[in-house]
N, C-alpha and C positions, 0 to 999 in steps of 0.2 A: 739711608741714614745720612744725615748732614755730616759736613765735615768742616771744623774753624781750624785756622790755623792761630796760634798764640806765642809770645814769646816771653820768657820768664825772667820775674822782674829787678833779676840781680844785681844790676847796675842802675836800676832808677834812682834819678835825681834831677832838683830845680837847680842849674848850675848859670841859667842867663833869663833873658826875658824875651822871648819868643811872641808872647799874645797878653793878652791884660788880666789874665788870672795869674801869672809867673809872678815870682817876685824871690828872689835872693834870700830873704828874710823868711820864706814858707819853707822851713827844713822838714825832709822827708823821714819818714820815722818806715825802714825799709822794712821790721819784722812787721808790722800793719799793713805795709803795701803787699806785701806776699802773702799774708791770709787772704786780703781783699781778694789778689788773683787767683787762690787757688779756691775762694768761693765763686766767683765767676766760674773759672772752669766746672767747676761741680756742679752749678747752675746749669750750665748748656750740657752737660752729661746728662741729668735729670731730665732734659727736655728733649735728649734724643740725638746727642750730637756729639763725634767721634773729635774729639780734641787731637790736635799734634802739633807740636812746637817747633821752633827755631831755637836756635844757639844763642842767647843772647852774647854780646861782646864788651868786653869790658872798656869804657870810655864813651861806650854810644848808650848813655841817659835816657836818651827818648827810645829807643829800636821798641822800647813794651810797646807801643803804639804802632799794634800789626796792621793797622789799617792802610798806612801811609806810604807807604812802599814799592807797591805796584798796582796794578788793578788788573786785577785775572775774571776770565770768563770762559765762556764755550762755546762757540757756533759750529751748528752742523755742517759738515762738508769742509770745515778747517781743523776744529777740537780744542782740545783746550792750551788756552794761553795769557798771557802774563806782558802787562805795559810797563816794564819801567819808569818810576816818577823822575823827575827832575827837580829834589825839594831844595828850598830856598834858600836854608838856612846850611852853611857847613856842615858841622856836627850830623844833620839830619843826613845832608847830602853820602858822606859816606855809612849810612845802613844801607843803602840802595841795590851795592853788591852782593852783600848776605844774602839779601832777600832772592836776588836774582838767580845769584846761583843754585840759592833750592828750589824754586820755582824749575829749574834748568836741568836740574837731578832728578825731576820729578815728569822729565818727558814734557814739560807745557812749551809751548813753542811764543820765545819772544820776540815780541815787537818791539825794537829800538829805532824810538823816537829821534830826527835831528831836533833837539827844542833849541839851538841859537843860544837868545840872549832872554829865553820863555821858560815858566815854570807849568809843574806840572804836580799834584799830592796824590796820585791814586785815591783810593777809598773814600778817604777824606775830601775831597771834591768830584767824586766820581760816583754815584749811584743809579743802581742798575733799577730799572720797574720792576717790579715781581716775575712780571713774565717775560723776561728778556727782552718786551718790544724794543725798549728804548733803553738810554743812558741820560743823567740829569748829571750838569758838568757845572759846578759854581766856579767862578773865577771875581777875584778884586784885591784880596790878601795877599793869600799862596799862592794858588793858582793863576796865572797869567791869561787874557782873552786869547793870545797868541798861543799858547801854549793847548790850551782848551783846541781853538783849530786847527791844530797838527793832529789832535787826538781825534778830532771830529773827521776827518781826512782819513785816516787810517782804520776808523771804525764804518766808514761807509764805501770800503772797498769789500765789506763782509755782510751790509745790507743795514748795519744799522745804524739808526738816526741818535742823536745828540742834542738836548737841549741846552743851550747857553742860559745861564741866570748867574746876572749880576749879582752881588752882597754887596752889604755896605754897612753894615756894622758890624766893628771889629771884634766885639765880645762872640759875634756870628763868623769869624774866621776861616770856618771851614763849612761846606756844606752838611756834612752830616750831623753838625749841631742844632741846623732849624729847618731841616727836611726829613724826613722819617715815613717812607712808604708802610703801611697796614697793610695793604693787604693789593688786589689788583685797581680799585676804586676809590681811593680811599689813603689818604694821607696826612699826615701830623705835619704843620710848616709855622714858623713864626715870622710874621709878616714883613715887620720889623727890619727884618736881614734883608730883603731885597731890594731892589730898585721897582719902582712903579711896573714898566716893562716885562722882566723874572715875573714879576708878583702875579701879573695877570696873564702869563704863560702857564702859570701853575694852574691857576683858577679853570683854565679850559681844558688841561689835557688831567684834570682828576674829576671825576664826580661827586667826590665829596672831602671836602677841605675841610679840618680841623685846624682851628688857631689855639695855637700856646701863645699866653703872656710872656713879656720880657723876663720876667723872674724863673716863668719855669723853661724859658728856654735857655739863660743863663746858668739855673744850676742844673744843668743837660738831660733836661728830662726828654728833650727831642734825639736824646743822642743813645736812645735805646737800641735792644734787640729783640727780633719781631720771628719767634719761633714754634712753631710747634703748638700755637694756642696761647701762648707769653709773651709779657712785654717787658725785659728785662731793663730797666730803670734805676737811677740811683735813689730817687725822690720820686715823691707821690702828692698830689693835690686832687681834692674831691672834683672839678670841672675834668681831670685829665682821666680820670677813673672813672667816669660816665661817659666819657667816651671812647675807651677803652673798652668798657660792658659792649658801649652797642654795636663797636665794630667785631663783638668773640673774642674777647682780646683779655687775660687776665695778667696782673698786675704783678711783677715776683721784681722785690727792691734788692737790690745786691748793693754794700758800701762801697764808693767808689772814693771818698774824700782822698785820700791819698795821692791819687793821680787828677784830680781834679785841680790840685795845687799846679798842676801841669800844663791847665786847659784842656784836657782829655775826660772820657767814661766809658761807658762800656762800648760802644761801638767803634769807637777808638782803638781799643785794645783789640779786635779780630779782625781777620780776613776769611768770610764765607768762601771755601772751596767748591770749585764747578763737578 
């Protein structure tokens, strides 16, 4: 059974301007955002998947965005462990501990990063292939190129490889917004977001590239979860739904408006456990 971790949205709120969907003026309507979350949760229950939470903490806004935080995995011969991010922003910077320490109570063995004068977002510019071969590491926003090669360093003392890809549009701030692995072959990317270079590293290490539009990769429809037979979505378009059929892939919309005032959606909000 899968296991996400999530954290409940007690404290959510737009209090700065982080990325270009934030704005001061988009007030969070908090009993909305918590049905949101807790249909999400019920969604991946539904789909086969053992939820467990964190604590959230009062003054950290953002922490519902379980993605962010560290980037955990598993390799044989080491087990399972957890990278500390190094996020950009203050506020973000101290969730970092929370997270760490339950990753910490939970046996995962951390990797503490020197990042310097480097960023680093876990999840959020960290995505794993399906089948552990690799790691896809966006860097231009959040993520630092520096920051990225300390993590690439550290991942290839365990045998695995790193692909760098640039962004470059800021509505694409994080990788998980316009990259979205389906399956082993097969990937959702919005073109848009990368640099020439990323763009056509993608094109070779997938065999089959699905493009999203700028619209639906802005209202995150790239920023799905991909489980069990489902493509958990906030939005739906007829082009994304055909191909969605042809990769086995059905279609289940969960509201996310709420956290989307945030620049976040559903993949935002977990962290897939090893």
């Amino acid at each position: 059974m899968p296991t996400v971790l999530l954290c409940p949205p007690h404290y959510f709120d737009v209090v700065d301007q982080k990325n270009p969907y934030m704005s001061r003026e988009s007030a969070v309507d908090r009993v909305k955002a918590r049905t949101q979350w807790e249909t999400l949760c019920g969604v991946l229950q539904q789909n086969g998947c053992e939820v467990q939470t964190i604590d959230p903490v009062d003054g950290l806004e953002d922490m519902v965005f379980a993605a962010n935080q560290v980037f955990v995995g598993e390799k044989i011969g080491y087990g399972k462990f957890a990278v500390p991010s190094r996020m950009v922003y203050p506020s973000r910077h101290r969730e970092v501990p929370f997270y760490a320490d339950w990753f910490r109570a939970r046996d995962y063995k951390l990797i503490d990063l020197d990042y310097g004068d480097d960023y680093l977002e876990g999840h959020g510019d960290l995505l794993w292939h399906p089948d552990g071969s690799r790691i896809y590491a966006g860097y231009g926003f959040r993520s630092t190129l520096g920051g990225v090669e300390k993590f690439a360093a550290a991942m290839s003392e365990m045998g695995i490889p790193v692909v760098s890809l640039q962004l470059v549009d800021p509505y694409c701030y994080h990788l998980d917004t316009c990259l979205c692995p389906l399956n082993n072959d097969a990937a959702l990317i919005f073109p848009g977001a990368y640099s020439a270079e990323a763009l056509a590293s993608l094109h070779k290490l997938w065999k089959r590239v699905h493009l999203l539009t700028a619209d639906e990769a802005h209202r995150f429809m790239g920023n799905g979860i991909v489980i069990n037979g489902s493509y958990i979505t906030p939005h739906m378009t007829p082009p994304l739904e055909a191909i969605l059929h042809q990769e086995g892939l059905t279609p289940v919309i969960v509201d996310t408006s709420e956290f989307e005032k945030a620049g976040g959606s559903c993949f935002c909000m977990k962290t897939f456990l090893p």
